[in-house]
C-alpha positions as CSV (number, residue, x, y, z in Angstrom):
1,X,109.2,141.6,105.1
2,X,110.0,139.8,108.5
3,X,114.0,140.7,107.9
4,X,113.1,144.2,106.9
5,X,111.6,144.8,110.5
6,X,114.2,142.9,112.1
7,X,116.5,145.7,110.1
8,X,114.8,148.4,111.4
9,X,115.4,147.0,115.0
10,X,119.0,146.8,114.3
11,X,118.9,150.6,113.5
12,X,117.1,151.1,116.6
13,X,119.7,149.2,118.7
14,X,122.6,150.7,117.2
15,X,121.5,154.2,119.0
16,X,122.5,152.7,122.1
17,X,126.2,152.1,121.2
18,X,128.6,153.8,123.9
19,X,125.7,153.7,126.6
20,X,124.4,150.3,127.3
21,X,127.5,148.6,128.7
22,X,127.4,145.8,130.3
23,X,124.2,145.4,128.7
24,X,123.7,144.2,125.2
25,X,122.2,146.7,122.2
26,X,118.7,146.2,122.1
27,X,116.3,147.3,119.5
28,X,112.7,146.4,118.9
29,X,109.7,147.4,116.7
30,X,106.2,146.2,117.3
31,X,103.9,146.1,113.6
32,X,100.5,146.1,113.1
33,X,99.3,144.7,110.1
34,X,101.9,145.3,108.1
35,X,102.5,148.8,109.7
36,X,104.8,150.0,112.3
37,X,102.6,151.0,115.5
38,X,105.7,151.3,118.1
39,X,109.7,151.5,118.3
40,X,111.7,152.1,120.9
41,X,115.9,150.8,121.6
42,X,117.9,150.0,124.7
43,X,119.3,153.4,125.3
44,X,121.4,153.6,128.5
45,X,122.2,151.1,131.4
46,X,119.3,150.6,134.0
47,X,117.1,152.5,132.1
48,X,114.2,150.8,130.1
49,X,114.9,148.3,127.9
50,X,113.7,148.1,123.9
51,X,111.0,146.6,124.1
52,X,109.2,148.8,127.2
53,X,110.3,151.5,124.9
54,X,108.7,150.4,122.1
55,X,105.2,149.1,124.0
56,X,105.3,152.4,125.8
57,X,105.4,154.6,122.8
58,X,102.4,152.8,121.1
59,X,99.4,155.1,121.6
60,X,96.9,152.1,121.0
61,X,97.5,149.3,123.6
62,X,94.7,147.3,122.0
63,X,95.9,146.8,119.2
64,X,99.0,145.0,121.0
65,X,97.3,141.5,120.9
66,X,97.0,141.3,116.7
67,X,100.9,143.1,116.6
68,X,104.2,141.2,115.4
69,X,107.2,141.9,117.6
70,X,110.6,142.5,116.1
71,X,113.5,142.2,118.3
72,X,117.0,141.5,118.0
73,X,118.4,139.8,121.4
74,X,115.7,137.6,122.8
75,X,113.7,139.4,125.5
76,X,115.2,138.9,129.4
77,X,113.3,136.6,131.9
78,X,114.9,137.7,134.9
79,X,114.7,141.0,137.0
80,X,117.6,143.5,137.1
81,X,117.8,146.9,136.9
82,X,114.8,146.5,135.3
83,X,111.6,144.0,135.0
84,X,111.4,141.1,132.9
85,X,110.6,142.2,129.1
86,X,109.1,138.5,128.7
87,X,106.3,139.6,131.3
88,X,105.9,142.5,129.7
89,X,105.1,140.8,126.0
90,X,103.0,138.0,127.9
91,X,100.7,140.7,129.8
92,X,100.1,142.4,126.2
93,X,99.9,138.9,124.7
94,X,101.3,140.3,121.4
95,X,100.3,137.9,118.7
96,X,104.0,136.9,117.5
97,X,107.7,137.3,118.6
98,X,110.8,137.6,116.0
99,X,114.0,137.1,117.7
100,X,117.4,137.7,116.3
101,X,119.5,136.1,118.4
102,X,119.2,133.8,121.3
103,X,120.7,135.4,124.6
104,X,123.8,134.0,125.7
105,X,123.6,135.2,129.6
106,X,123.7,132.2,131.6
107,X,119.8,133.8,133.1
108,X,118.6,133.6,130.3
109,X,119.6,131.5,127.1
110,X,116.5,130.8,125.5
111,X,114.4,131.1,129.2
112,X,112.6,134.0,127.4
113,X,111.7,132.0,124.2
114,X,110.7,128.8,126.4
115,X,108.0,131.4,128.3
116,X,106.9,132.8,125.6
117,X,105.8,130.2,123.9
118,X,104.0,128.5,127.0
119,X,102.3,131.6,126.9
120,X,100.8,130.5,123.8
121,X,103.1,133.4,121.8
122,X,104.1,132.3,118.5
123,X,107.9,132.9,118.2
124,X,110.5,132.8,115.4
125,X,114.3,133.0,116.7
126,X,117.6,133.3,113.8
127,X,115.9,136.6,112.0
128,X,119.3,138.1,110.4
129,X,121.0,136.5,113.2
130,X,124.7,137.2,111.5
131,X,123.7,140.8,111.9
132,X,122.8,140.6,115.0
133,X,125.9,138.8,116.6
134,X,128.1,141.6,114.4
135,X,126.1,143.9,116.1
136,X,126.6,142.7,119.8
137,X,129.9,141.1,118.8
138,X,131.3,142.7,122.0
139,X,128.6,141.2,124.6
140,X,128.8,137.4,122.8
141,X,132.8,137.8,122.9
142,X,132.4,138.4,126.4
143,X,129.8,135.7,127.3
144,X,131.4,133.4,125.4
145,X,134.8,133.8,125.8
146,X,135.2,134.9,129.2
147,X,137.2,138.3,127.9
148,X,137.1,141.5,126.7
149,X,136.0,142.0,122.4
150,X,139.8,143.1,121.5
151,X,140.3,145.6,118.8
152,X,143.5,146.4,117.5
153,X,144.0,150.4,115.8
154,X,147.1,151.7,114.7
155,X,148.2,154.2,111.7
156,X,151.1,153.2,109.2
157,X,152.9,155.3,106.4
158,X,152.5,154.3,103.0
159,X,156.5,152.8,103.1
160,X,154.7,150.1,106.6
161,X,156.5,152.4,109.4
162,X,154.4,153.8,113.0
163,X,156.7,156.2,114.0
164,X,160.2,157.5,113.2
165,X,163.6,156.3,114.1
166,X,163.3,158.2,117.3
167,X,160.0,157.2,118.4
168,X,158.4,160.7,116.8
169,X,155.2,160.1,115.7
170,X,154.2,162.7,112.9
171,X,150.9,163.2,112.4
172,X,149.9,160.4,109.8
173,X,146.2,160.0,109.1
174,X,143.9,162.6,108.0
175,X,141.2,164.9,110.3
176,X,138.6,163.2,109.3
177,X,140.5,159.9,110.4
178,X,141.2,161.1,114.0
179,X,137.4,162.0,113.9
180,X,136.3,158.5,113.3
181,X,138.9,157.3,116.1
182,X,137.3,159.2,118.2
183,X,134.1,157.7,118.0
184,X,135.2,154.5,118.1
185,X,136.5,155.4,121.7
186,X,133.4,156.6,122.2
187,X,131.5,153.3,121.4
188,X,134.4,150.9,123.7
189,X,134.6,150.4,126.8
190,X,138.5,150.6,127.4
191,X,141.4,151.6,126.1
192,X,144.9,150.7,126.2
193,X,148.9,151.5,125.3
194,X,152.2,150.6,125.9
195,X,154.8,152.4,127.7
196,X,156.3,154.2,124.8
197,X,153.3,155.1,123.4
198,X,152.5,156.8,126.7
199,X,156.0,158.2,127.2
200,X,156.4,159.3,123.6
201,X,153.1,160.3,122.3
202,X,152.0,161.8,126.2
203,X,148.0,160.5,124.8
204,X,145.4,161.3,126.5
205,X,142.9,158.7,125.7
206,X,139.8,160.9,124.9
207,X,137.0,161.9,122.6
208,X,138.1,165.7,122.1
209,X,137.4,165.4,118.5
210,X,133.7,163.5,119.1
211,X,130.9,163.6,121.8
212,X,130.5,160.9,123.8
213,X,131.7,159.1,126.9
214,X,135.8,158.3,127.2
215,X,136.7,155.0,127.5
216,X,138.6,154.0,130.7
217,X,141.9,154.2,130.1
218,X,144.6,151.5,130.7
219,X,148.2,151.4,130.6
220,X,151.0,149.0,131.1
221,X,154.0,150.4,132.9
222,X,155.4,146.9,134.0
223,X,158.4,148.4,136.0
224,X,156.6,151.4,136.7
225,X,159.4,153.5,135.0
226,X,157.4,156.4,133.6
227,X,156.9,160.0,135.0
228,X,153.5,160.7,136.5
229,X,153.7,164.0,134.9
230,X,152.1,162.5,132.0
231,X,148.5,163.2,131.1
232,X,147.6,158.8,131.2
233,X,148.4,160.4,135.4
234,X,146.3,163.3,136.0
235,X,143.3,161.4,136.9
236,X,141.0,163.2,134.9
237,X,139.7,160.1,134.0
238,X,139.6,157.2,135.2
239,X,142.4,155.0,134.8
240,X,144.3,151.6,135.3
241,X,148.0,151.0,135.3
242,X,149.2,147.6,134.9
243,X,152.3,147.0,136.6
244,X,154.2,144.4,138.4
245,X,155.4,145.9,141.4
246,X,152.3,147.2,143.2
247,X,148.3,147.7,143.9
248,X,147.4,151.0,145.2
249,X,144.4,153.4,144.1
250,X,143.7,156.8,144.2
251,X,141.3,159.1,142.9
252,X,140.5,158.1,139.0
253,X,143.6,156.3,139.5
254,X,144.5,152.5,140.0
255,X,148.0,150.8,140.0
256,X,147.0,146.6,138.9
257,X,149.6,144.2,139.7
258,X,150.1,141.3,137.7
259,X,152.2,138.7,137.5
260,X,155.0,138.8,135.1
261,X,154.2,135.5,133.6
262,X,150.8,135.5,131.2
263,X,151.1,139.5,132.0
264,X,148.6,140.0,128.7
265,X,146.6,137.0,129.7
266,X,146.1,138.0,133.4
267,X,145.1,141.5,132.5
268,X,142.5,140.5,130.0
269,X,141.1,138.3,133.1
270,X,141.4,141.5,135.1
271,X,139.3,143.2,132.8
272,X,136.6,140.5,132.9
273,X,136.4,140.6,136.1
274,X,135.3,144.2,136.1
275,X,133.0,143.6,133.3
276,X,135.1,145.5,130.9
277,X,133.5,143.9,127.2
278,X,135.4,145.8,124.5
279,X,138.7,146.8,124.3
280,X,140.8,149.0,121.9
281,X,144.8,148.5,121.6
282,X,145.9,151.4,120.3
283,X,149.6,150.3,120.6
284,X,152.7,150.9,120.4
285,X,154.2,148.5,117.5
286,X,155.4,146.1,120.3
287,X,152.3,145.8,121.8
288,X,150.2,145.6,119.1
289,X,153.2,142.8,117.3
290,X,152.3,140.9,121.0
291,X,148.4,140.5,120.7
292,X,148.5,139.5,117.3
293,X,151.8,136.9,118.3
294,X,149.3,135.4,120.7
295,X,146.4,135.8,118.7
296,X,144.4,137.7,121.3
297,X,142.7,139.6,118.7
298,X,139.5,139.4,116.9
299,X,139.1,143.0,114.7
300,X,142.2,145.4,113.4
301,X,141.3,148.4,112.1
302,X,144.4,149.7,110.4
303,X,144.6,153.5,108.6
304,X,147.1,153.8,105.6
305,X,148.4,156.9,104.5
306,X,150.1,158.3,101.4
307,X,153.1,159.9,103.6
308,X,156.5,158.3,103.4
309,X,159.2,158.1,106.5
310,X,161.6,156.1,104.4
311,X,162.6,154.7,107.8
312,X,161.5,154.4,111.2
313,X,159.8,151.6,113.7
314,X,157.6,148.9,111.3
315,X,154.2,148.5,112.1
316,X,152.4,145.3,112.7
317,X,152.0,142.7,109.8
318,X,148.9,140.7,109.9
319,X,149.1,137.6,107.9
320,X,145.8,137.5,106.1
321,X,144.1,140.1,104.0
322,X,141.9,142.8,105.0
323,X,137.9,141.8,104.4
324,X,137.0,145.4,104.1
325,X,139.0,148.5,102.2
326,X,137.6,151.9,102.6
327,X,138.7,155.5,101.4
328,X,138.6,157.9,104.6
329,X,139.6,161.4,101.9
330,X,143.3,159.9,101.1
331,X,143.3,157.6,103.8
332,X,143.1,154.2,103.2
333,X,141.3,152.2,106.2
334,X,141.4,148.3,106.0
335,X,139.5,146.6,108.2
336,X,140.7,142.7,109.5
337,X,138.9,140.1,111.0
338,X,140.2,136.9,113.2
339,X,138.6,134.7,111.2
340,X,140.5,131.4,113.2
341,X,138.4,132.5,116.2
342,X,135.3,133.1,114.2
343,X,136.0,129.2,112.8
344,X,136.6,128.2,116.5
């Protein structure tokens, strides 16, 4: 029963995805003998979090003290945009607290699960805990690993080629594929391409095809060799160009300079710096061939199609074996996970 609440929760967090960045997806339900009295999720940054949401929406407030609290990142201890949630929980004395997952911020880290029980709260932590850390897989990346959550994306013909001979890119994965890549731009918080993707392909990095927020948009132009009449220039969003020749900003628009040496390493610590979490590579071949060289990757989402080019530019090879196949109409989508860095 206790996991099928904690479930629930995970549903509820999931809402948030796209909106809660640099904050972590939050979902929490609050049961009263064996029913569910309140529910509420994290739903943008510096608004309430899950569990105010869920307290709040419980007509009853009395019947707080005999309730069961589900929720899957351990409550926060320390104020913010918002109040402590731990306050909250220890004002209402709610009778017991199931955690998912311990919060790795450096505030709290089990802070909230310490005060609650000194409150005399009765608290289980580790409640589908796998789920949860799939769930926030970006905000423990970045806690832990002091960088971005780095997702690779590309499309490949059935015969392993990107592009053609001439750097053409003919449309290769269905509508409903292009549809589902734009939702995952939706949910990440950057994205990012080479220079011949941006000089070929002219992208322009948005969710046209879904609603949702764009991600900011990131480009590396190390000689700064391509024409600003391209849309990655038009600063209609915003934007970062990683370069190694100057720093200047401009409206929606920044130039980064890095240094040549560790250029993929110093802009991944560029990013953390500005609190980016997530990050979507969406190539070209060289760049994408680069990550994966380095092993600065930990999910590759890769779309397979039945066209043929016969010949062309390869695509990336990753040496292990998708974990998940899926049919997207007569697209094939494999999905890959680093599973060295999961072991490390």
């Amino acid at each position: 029963m206790n996991e099928l609440f904690m479930h629930r929760a995970l549903e509820l967090a999931a809402k948030g995805k796209g909106h809660t960045c640099p904050n972590p997806l939050v979902g929490c339900v609050i049961v009263h003998k064996g029913s569910i009295i309140g529910e509420g999720w994290h739903q943008a940054f510096g608004g309430p979090h899950a569990e105010v949401n869920a307290i709040n929406s419980v007509i009853d407030k009395n019947r707080l003290s005999e309730s069961s609290v589900y929720v899957n990142l351990e409550p926060c201890v320390h104020f913010g945009k918002t109040p402590p949630c731990v306050a909250l929980l220890i004002q209402h004395q709610v009778k017991k607290v199931f955690i998912g997952n311990v919060d790795p911020h450096p505030l709290v880290q089990g802070r909230g699960v310490q005060k609650l029980k000194a409150a005399g709260i009765e608290v289980v932590v580790g409640v589908l805990k796998k789920e949860g850390e799939a769930l926030n897989r970006s905000f423990f990346t970045f806690a832990q690993k002091k960088r971005p959550y780095i997702l690779l994306k590309w499309a490949e013909t059935a015969d392993g080629f990107m592009a053609q001979k001439n750097y053409a890119t003919p449309w290769i994965s269905n509508e409903l594929s292009t549809m589902l890549v734009h939702q995952w731009r939706s949910e990440e918080d950057a994205i990012l391409v080479g220079s011949n993707t941006a000089l070929y392909d002219n992208p322009q990095l948005s969710v046209r095809h879904w609603s949702g927020k764009h991600p900011l948009r990131l480009l590396i132009d190390r000689q700064l060799r391509l024409p600003t009449s391209l849309h990655l220039f038009d600063q209609s969003q915003p934007t970062l160009c990683y370069n190694c020749r100057k720093a200047k900003k401009l409206l929606n628009l920044e130039y980064v300079k890095l240094l040549e040496k560790n250029f993929l390493a110093n802009l991944l610590k560029d990013l953390y710096k500005r609190k980016i979490q997530s990050l979507i590579v969406e190539g070209g071949s060289r760049l994408l061939h680069e990550f994966i060289q380095q092993g600065s990757w930990d999910e590759a989402r890769v779309f397979v199609s039945n066209k043929k080019f016969e010949e062309g530019l390869p695509a990336p090879s990753l040496k292990c074996k998708p974990q998940v196949v899926e049919r997207i109409l007569n697209d094939k989508l494999m999905l890959f996970y680093n599973t060295r860095l999961l072991q490390n």
